[in-house]
N, C-alpha and C positions, 0 to 999 in steps of 0.2 A: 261167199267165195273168198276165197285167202288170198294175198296180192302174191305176186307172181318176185322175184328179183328183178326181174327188167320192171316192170312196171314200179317198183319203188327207182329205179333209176330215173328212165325217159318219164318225164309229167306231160299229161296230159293237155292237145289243143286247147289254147286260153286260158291256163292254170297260170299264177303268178311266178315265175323264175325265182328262185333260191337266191336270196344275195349274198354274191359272197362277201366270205370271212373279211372281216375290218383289217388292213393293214397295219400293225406295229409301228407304231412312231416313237423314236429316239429322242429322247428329253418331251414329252407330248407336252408337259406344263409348260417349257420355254419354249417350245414351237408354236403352241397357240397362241400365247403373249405376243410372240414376236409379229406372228401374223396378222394379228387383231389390231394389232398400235397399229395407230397414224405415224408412228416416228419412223418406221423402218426404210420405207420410201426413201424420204427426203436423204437418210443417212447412207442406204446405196446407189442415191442419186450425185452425192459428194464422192462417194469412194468411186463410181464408176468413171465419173468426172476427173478428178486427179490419177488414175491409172491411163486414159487414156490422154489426158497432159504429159504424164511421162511417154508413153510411147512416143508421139510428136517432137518431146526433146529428142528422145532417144535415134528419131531420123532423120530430126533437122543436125544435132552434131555429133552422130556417128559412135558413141560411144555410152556404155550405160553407166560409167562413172560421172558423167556430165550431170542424170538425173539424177543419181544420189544429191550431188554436191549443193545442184538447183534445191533441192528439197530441204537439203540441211542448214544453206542459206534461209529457205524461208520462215523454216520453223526458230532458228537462232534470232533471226530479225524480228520477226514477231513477238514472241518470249521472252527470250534470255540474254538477249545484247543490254546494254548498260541501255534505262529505258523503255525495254523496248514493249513490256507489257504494258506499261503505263502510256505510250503513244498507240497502241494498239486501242485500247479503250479510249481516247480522244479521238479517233478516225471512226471508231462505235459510233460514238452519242449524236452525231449528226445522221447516221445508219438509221438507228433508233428512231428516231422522230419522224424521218421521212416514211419510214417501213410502216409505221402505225397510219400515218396519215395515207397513206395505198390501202392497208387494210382496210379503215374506217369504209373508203371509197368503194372499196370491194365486196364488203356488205352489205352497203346499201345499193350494188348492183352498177354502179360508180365506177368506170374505169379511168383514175387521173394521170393522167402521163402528164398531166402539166405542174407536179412538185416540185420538180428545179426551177421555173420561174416563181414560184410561190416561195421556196427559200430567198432567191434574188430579192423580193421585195419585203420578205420580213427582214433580211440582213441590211437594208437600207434604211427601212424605217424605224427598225431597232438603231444604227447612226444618227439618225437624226435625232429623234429622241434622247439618244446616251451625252451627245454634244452641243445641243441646245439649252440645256439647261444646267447649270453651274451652281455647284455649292451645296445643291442637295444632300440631306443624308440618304446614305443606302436605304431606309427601311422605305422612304417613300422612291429615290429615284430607281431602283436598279425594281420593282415591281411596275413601275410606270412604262421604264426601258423590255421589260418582258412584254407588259399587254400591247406595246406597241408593235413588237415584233409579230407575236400571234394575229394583231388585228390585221396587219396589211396582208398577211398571205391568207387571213379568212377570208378579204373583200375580195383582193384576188381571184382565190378560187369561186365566189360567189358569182361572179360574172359569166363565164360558161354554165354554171350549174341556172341561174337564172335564163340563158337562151335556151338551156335543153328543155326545162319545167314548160318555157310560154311558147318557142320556137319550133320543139322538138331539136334542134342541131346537136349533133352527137357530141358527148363531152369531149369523143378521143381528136377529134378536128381541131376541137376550139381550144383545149387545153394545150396542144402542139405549138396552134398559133401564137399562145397568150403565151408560152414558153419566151419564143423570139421579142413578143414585145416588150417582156421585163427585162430583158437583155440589154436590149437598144435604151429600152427608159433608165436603168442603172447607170450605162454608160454614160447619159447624157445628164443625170443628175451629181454622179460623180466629179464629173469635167466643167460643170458649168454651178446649180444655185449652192451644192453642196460642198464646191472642193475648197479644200484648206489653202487659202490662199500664203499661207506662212510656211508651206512645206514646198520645195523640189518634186518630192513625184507628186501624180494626180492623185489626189487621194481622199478623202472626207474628215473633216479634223478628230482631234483623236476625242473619243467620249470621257465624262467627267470618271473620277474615282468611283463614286458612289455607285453609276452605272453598270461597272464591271463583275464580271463572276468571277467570283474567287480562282484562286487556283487553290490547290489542298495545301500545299505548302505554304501557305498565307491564312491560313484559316485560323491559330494562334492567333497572330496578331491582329486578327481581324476581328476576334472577340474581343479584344482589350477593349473595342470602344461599345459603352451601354448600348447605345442604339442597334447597334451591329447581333449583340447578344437578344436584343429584344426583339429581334426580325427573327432570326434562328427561333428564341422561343416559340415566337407567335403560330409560326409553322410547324412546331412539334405540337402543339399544345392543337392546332386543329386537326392533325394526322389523331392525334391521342381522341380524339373528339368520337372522328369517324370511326375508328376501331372499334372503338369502346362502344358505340350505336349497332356497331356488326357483331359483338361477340356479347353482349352481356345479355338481351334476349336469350339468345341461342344457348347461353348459361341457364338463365329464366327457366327453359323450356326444360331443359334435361331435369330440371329438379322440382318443377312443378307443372310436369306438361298439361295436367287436368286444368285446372286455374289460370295456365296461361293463354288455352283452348277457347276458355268461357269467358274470359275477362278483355280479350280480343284487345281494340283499340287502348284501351284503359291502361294494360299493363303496359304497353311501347310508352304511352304518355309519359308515365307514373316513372320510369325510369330516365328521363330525361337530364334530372336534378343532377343522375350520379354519372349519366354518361356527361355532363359537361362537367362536373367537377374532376372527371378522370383528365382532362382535357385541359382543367385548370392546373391542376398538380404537375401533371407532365410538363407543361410550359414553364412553370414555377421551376424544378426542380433542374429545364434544361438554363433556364437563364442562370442561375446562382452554380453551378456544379461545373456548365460544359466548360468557362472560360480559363477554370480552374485547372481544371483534370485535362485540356489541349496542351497546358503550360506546362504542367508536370510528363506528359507522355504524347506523343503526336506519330505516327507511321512514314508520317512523308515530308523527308528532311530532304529531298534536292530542291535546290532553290530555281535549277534549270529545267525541271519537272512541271510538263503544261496543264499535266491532268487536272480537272475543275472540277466545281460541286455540280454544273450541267450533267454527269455522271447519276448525278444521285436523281435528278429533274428526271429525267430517261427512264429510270427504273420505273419511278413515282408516274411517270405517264402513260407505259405498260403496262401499269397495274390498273389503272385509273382508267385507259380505254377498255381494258377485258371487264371490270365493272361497269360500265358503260353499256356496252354490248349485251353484257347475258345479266345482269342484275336488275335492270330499271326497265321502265316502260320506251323511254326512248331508244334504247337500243333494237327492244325486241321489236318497235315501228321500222326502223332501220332495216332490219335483217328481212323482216317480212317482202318490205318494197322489194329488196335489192332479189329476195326468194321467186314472188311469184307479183309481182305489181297488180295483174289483175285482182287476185285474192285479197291482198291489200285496198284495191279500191273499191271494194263490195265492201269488204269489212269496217268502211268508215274512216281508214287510215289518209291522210293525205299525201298522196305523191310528190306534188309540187310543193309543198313544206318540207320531207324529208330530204327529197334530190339535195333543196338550197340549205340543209340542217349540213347531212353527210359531208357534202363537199366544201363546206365551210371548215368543217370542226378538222375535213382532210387539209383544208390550207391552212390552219390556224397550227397544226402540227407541223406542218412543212416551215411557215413561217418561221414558230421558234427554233427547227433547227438552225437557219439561217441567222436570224437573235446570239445563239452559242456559239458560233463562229465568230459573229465580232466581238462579242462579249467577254468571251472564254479563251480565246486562242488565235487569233490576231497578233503578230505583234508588236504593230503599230496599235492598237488597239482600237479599228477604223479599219474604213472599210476601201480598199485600195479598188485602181481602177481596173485590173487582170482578175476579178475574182472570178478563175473560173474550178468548179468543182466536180462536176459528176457526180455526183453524190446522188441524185432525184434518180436519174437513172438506173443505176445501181439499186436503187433501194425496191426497185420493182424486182427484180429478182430476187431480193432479198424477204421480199412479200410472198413471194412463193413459193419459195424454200420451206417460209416458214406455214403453209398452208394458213396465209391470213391469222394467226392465231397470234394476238401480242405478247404472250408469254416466249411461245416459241420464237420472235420478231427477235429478242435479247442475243439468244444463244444463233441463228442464223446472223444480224448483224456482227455481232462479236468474230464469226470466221471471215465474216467481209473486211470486216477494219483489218484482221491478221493478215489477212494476206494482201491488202492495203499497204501493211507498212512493213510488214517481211517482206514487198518487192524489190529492194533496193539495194537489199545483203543479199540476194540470190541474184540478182544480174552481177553485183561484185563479185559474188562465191563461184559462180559457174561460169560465168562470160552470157550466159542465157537472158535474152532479153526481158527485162520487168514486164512486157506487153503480152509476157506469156499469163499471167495474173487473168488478164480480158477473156483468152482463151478459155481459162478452164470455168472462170464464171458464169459464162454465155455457154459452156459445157452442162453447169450445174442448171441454169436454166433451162435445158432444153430438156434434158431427163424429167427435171421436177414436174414441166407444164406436157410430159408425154409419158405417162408412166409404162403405155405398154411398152415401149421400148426396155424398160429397166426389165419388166416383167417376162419378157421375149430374151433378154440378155442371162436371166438369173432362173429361166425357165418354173417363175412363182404365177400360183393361180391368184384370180382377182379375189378379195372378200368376196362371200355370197354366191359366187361362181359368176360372177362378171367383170366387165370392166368397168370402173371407176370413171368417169366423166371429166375432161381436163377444163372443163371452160371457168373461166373466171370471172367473167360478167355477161350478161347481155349481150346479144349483137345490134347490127344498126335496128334504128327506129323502137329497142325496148325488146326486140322478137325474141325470145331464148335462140 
């Protein structure tokens, strides 16, 4: 029997429905990219941020040239004022440290809101250390002056990470508290075993030369002396070291994958000779060439220019935590806890090891921000009694900006220190208060840690057809 026209139309009770035709998508290659990144979020979590900061200028003083002007001051200040990039990235690098040391915590399931008392205590113990000891050369003192700053904000943070492990008490209570008490403990070592009894303000004496982090504009002359060049080496030459251990395999392998397949341990051994001589050369060649080639040609000739080599630390410690994390076994125990703790604990992992690893290595990062501060950009070069920064807090937004990722931590701090130190030409440039800056960051943060909102505003579907999940650790007692 031949089908009828209506019966090719109307299908049949409980036949499958025809799907329609695919819709045409407009650039589909940059449409699926964009959709698929992790970056797109965070980026219209900043733009929705700052559009509705200008609205707010716009009705607190009545006119939309107000916003312009606020905007043009920030981005002048920031940028392009005499300075004003190179103070931009000094407001970074303490971003930097702290953002990682949140990350770190966040991985492992770690919520540390107590990194501002953790920098308190490494920017003290890096004082003490820096002006305790006199005479030193840099290659021993200003390394000694760094593990001292890391070690105090590791013990620090090890103190609530040790109640949570034996106690259960939630890190977010105890880190809060521990906050207040480095405060109070600063104050009082400040004012009392530590202060410079030779100076008017209160203040801790100033640390030796050898202690100090360069500034870039001292970095000439700072190779002239052997020792100085030989610390610089020392440190290329084990950068050269690790490289050349991550890439000369991975050479290996492309040109003889069969052989390097069967030869398993054998071959990584067998390359050792040349991964350190790479390591050797490279140090060689930075000692005898850098002090040379700074003298002949240098970038950074104001002598009023604070920016440091802590700059270059920051970078090297992003890089050092995202290996950390996704390359080695200790990370992936990390990530697992902070993932699913039970899984972890079947698995043979230990909890109570990782909790006090993570939150350790979180204060050892927050410490040395605290370390760069006095080290770097002080300029007493000590540690005064008002040190107060904000920095720790801030840096938790700046954690989630950057969706915990320490690569992304660079480019998310970097917009924090900008608009950091572009608030000062925009309260000049506009009359608009600098405490608008708090506004739009607590803006960026609410977007970043709510995405449907962004997703409700831009009317964009979830990856996968859902919503993405905002939580960032654990709740009380460990419970997802």
């Amino acid at each position: 029997m031949s089908a009828t026209p209506e019966s090719l139309r109307t299908p049949s009770p409980g036949a499958p429905s025809t799907p329609p035709p695919a819709r045409k998508e407009i650039a589909p290659a940059v449409g699926n990219f964009f959709r698929r990144s992790s970056i797109y979020m965070p980026i219209l979590a900043i733009v929705t941020a700052f559009v509705l900061g200008g609205v707010v200028i716009w009705i607190t003083s009545g006119t939309l040239d107000t916003v312009a002007l606020a905007y043009e001051g920030l981005l002048r200040g920031a940028l392009f004022k005499q300075r004003g990039l190179s103070e931009s990235l000094v407001a970074t690098i303490p971003y930097i440290m702290l953002s990682l040391g949140i990350a770190v915590g966040f991985k492992a399931g770690l919520f540390n809101i107590g990194v501002e008392g953790q920098f308190y205590i490494g920017a003290v113990s890096a004082a003490w250390m820096g002006a305790s000891l006199q005479g030193l050369p840099a290659i021993i003192h200003l390394p000694l002056t760094v593990l001292a700053g890391a070690a105090g904000g590791a013990v620090w943070a090890a103190i609530p990470a040790f109640l949570k492990a034996r106690t259960g008490a939630h890190e977010v209570i105890t880190t809060i508290m521990m906050n207040y008490i480095a405060f109070r403990l600063t104050e009082f070592l400040i004012s009392g075993p530590l202060r410079d009894q030779n100076a008017a303000a209160v203040q801790t004496p100033r640390i030796a030369s050898g202690a100090e982090l360069w500034s870039l504009y001292t970095v000439p002359d700072r190779l002239q002396d052997p020792l100085n060049a030989l610390l610089v080496a020392l440190i290329v030459a084990g950068i050269g070291f690790v490289v050349a251990r991550w890439a000369l395999p991975r050479l290996a392998q492309r040109r003889q994958a069969d052989a390097v397949r069967h030869a398993g341990r054998v071959a990584q051994w067998s390359a050792w000779p040349v991964q350190a001589g790479v390591g050797i050369v490279a140090g060689i060649l930075t000692f005898v060439l850098l002090p040379v080639l700074t003298r002949l040609w240098w970038p950074f000739t104001d002598q009023y220019d604070r920016l440091h080599i802590g700059l270059f630390v920051a970078v090297f410690a992003a890089v050092a935590v995202w290996w950390l994390l996704w390359k080695t076994t200790i990370g992936f125990e990390l990530r697992t806890v902070g993932a699913n703790p039970s899984a972890a604990r079947y698995a043979g992992i230990s909890i109570t090891r990782n909790i006090m690893l993570g939150m350790s290595i979180s204060g050892a990062l927050a410490g040395m921000a605290g370390m760069m501060e006095v080290l770097g950009v002080s300029i007493c070069r000590c540690l005064p009694l008002f040190f107060s920064s904000g920095y720790g807090f801030d840096a938790i937004a700046i954690s989630l900006l950057a969706r915990n990722d320490p690569l992304g931590i660079l480019l998310s701090s970097f917009l924090f220190g900008a608009m950091r130190n572009g608030a000062d030409l925009m309260e000049l440039n506009s009359g608009v208060s600098k405490y608008i800056i708090s506004l739009l960051q607590a803006l960026v943060l609410l977007f970043v840690a709510a995405p449907p909102i962004v997703r409700w505003l831009y009317r964009l579907r979830a990856p996968g057809g859902r919503e993405e999940s905002a939580t960032v650790t654990r709740g009380w007692g460990g419970q997802a």
